[in-house]
Legacy VTK file of the C-alpha trace (Angstrom):
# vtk DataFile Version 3.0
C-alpha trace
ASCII
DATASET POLYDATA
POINTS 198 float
0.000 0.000 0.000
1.674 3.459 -0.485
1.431 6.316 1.048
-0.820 8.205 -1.110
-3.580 5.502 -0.500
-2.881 5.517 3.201
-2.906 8.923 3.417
-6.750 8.712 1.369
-8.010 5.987 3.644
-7.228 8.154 6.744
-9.497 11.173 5.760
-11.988 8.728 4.944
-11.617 7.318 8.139
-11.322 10.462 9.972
-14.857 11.652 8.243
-16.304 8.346 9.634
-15.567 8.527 12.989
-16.824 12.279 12.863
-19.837 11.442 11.457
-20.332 8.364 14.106
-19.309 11.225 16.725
-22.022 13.416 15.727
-24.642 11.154 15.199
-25.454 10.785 19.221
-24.990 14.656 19.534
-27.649 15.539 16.887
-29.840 13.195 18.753
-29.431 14.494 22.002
-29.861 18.316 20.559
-33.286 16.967 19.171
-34.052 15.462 22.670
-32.832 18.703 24.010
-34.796 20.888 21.689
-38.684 18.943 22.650
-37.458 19.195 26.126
-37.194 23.008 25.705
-40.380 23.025 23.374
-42.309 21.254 26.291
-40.968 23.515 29.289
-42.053 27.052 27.685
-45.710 25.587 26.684
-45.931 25.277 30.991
-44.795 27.772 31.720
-47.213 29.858 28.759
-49.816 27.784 30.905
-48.618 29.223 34.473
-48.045 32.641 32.922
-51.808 32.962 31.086
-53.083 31.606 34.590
-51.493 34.256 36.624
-52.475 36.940 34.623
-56.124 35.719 34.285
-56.108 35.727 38.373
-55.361 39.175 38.202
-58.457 39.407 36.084
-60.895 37.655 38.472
-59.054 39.968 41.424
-59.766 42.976 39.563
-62.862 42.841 37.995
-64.277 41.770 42.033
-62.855 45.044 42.805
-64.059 46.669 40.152
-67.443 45.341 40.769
-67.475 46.650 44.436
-66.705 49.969 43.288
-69.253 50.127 40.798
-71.965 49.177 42.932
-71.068 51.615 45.872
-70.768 54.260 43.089
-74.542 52.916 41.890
-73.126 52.520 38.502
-73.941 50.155 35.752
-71.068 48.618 33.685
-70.250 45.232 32.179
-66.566 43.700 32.947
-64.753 42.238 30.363
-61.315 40.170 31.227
-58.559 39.293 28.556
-55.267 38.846 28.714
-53.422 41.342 25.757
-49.805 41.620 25.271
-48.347 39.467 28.427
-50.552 41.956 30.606
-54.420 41.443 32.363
-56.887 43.771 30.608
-60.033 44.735 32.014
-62.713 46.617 30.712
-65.629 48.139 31.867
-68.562 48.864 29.093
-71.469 50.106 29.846
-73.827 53.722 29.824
-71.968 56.428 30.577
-69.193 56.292 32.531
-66.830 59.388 31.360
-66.697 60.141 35.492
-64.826 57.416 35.752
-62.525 58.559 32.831
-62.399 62.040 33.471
-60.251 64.752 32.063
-57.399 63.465 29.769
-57.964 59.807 31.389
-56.510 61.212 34.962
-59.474 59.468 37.206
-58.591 56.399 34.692
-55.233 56.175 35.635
-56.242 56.653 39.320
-58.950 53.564 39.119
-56.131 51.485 37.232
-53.383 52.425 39.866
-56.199 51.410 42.880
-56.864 48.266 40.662
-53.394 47.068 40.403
-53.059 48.069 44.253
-56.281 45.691 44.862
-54.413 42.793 42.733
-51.336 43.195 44.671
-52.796 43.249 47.899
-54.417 39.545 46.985
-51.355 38.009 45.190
-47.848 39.966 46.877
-47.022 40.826 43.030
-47.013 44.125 41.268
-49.184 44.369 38.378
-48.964 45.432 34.900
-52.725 45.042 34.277
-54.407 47.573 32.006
-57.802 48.997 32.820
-60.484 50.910 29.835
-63.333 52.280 30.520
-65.868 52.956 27.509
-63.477 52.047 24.967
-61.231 55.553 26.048
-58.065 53.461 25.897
-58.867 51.527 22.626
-59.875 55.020 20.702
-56.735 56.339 22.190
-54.348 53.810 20.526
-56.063 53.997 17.572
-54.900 57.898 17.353
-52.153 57.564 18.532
-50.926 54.652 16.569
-52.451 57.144 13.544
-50.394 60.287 14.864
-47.135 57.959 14.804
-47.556 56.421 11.139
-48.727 59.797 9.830
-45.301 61.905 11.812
-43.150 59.039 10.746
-44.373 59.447 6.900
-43.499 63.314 7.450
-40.343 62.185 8.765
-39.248 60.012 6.079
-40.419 62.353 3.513
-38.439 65.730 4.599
-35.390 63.794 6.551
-36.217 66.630 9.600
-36.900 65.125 13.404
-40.502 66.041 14.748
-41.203 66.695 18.190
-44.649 65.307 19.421
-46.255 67.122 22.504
-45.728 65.370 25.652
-47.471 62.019 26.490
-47.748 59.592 28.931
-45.394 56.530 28.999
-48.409 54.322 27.911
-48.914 57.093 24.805
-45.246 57.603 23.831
-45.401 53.812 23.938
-47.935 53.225 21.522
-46.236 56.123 19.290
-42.896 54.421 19.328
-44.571 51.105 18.425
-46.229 53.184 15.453
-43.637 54.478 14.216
-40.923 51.360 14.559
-43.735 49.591 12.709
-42.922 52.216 9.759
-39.220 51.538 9.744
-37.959 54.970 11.587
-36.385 55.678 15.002
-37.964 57.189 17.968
-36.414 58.493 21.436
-38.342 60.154 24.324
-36.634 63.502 25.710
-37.895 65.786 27.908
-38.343 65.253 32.499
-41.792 63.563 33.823
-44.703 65.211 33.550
-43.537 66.785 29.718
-41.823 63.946 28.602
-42.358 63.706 24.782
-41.447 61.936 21.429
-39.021 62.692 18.862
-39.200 60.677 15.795
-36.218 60.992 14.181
-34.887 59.964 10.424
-33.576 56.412 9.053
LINES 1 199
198 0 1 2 3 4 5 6 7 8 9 10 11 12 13 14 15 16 17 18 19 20 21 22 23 24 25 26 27 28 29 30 31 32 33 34 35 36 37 38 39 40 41 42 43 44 45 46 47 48 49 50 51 52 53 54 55 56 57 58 59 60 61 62 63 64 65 66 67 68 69 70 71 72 73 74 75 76 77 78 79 80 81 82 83 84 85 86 87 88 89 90 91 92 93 94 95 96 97 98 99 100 101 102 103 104 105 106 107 108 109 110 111 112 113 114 115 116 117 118 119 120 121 122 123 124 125 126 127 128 129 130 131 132 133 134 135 136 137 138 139 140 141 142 143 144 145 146 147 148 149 150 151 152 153 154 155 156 157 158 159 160 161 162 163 164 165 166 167 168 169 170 171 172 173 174 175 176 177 178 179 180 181 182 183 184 185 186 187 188 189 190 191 192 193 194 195 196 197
């Protein structure tokens, strides 16, 4: 045999043994990967759970304070972007809205208070009342499409007037949706947006 053949029977040896070598480690990264498949669907389960608890807790509170306030209103519980919604539907509630959504973000701030109190957690749950919220992102997520358009079109940053985190929020979303930037400047309670060119 000479050395050229030896030589050729030792890479195709060498290739061999690696593929023999990888074999087991494929299968063990396929065990591995259902393994890992299996342990985020329980813990999806255990997450959409908790978060529908702090639906039940809520809407009971909720309830209470409707009915000392004499008010009519339907609850509605979902759970929306890893978060507990609640919403309340019903005649007409703008009291419980109030000016710019400020008695809103008091009854949501109470709420989360009420969920805490039962489970030791904070809460991230979102309250609405009479669809306020839902019309809200709707114009806002229009005000950040249409001022990222304007953006893209003169290449000049636009300064929005100042929001609340859960508005500059939704704006950003909007206008990362439309393939621009977007930064909030400004010191709590006039913190704004500034959606700035590609």
């Amino acid at each position: 045999m000479s050395a050229e053949t030896e030589t050729e029977n030792e890479v195709v040896t060498d290739e061999t043994a690696a593929e023999t070598e990888q074999a087991p480690v494929e299968d063990l990264a396929d065990n591995g990967a259902e393994d890992q498949t299996d342990a985020p669907a329980a813990g999806e389960g255990d997450r959409i759970s908790r978060l529908e608890q702090e639906g039940d807790i809520a809407a009971d509170y909720l309830e209470e304070l409707l009915d000392i306030a004499d008010l009519d209103g339907d609850l509605d519980i979902d759970v929306e972007a890893d978060r507990a919604a609640v919403s309340i539907v019903g005649a007409d509630l703008t009291q419980l809205v109030g000016r710019d959504g400020k008695v809103l973000e008091a009854l949501q701030e109470l709420t989360r208070l009420a969920v805490y109190r039962e489970t030791g957690e904070r809460s991230r749950l979102m309250l609405d009342i009479s669809g306020y919220r839902a019309d809200k992102r709707t114009r806002l997520t229009q005000l950040g499409t249409e001022t990222a358009a304007e953006v893209a079109k003169t290449g000049e940053p636009v300064s929005l007037e100042p929001m609340s985190p859960f508005e500059r929020k939704i704006v950003h979303d909007a206008v990362a949706a439309a393939g621009l930037r977007s930064e909030s400047a400004g010191v709590e309670p006039r913190r704004y947006v500034v959606v700035l060119p590609a």
